[in-house]
Residue frames relative to the residue before (quaternion, step in Angstrom):
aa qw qx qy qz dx dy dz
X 1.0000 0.0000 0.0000 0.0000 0.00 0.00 0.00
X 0.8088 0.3289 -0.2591 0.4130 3.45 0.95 -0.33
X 0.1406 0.6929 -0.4926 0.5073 3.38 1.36 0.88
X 0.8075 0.3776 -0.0478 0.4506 3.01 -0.21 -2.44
X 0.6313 0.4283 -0.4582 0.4562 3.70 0.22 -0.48
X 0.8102 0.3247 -0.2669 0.4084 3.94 0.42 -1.26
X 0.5037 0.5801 -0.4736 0.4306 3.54 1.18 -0.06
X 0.8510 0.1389 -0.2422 0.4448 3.38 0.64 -1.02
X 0.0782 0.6655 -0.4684 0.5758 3.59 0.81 1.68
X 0.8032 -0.0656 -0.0260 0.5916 3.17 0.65 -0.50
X 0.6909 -0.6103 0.2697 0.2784 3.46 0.67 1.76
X 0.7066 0.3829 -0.4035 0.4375 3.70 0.96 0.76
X 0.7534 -0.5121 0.3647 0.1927 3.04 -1.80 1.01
X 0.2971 -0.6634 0.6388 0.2520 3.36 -0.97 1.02
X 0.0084 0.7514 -0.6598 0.0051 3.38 -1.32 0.54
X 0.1188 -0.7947 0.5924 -0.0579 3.53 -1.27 1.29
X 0.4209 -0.6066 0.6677 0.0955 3.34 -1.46 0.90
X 0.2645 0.8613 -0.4264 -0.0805 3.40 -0.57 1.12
X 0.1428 -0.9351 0.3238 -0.0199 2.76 1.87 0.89
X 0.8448 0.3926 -0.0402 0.3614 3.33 0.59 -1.71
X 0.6842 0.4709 -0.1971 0.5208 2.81 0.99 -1.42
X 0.3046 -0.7136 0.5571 0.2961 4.28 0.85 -0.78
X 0.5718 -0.5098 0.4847 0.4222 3.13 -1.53 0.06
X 0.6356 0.6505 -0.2818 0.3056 3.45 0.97 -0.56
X 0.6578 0.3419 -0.0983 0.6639 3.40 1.31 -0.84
X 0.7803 0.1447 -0.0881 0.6020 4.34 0.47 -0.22
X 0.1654 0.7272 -0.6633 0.0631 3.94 -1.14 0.68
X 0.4743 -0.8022 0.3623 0.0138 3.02 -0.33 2.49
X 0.4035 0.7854 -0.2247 0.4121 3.10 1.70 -1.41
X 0.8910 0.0897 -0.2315 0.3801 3.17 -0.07 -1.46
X 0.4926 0.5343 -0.5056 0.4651 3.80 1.13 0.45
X 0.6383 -0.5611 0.4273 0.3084 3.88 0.63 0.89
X 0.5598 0.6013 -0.5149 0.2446 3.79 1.19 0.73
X 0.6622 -0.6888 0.1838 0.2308 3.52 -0.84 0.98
X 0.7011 -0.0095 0.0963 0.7065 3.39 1.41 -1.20
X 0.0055 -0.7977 0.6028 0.0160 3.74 -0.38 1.01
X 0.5464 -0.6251 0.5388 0.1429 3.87 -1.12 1.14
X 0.1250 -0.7918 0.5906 0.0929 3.30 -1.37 0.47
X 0.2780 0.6944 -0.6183 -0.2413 3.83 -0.02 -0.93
X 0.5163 -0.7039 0.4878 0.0053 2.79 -1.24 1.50
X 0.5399 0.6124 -0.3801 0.4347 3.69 1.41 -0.61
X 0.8112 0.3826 -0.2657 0.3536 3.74 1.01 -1.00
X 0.6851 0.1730 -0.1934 0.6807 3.89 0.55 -0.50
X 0.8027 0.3956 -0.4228 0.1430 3.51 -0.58 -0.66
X 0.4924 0.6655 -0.3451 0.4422 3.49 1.51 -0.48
X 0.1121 -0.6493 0.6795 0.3228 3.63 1.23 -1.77
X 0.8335 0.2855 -0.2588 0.3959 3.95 -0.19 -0.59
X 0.2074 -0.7727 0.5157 0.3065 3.33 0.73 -0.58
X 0.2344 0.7939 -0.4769 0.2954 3.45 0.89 1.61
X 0.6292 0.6698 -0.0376 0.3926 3.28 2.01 -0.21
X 0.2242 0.6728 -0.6951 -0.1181 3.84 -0.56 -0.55
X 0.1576 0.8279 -0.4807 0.2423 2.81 -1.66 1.15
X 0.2857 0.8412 -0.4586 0.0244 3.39 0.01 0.47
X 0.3060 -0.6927 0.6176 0.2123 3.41 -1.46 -0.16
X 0.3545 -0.4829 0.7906 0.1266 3.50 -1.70 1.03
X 0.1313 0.7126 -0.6878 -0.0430 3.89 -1.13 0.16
X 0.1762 -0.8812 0.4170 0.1365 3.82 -0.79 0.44
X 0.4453 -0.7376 0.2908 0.4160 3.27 0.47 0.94
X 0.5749 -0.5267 0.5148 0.3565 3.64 1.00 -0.97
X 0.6961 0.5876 -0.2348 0.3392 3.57 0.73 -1.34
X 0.8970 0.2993 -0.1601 0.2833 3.31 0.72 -0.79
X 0.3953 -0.7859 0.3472 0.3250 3.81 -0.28 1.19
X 0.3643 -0.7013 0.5934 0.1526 2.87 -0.74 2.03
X 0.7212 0.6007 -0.2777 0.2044 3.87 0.60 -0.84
X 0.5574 0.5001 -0.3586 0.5574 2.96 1.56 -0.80
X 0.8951 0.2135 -0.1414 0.3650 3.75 0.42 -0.43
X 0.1489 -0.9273 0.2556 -0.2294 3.04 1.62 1.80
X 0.6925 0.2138 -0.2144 0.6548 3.48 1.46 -1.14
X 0.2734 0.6815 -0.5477 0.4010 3.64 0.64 0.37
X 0.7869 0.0248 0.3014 0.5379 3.55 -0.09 -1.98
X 0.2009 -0.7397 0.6265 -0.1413 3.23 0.77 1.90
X 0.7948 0.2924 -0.3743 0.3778 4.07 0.15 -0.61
X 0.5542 0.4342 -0.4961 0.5082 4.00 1.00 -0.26
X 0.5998 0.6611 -0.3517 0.2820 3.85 0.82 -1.11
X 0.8327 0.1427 -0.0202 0.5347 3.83 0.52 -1.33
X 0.5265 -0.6722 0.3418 0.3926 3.20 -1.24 0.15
């Protein structure tokens, strides 16, 4: 929680890796993190028959107010 509070203090996005840990065992979300990673090729497949991953955004965090920040999440 203090990560995420002082990250976004100064108007940037919390981001997480939750590769390992899964959604099943760890949910960044509800610790107020902004955009949490996945690669799908290692746990979610189970076989490793895949590549894959996922960006996911939580929603929470105002991409607009801080637009020239992160000009490449910001425009198309």
């Amino acid at each position: 929680d203090k990560f995420v509070k002082l990250a976004h203090e100064h108007g940037v996005p919390m981001f997480c890796d939750n590769t390992f840990a899964t959604p099943i065992n760890c949910r960044p979300f509800e610790f107020g993190v902004d955009i949490v990673t996945h690669s799908t090729t290692k746990y979610m497949d189970g076989h490793a028959m895949a590549l894959g991953g996922a960006i996911v955004d939580s929603g929470n965090f105002d991409w607009d107010a801080h637009a020239d920040k992160f000009p490449g999440l910001t425009t198309p």
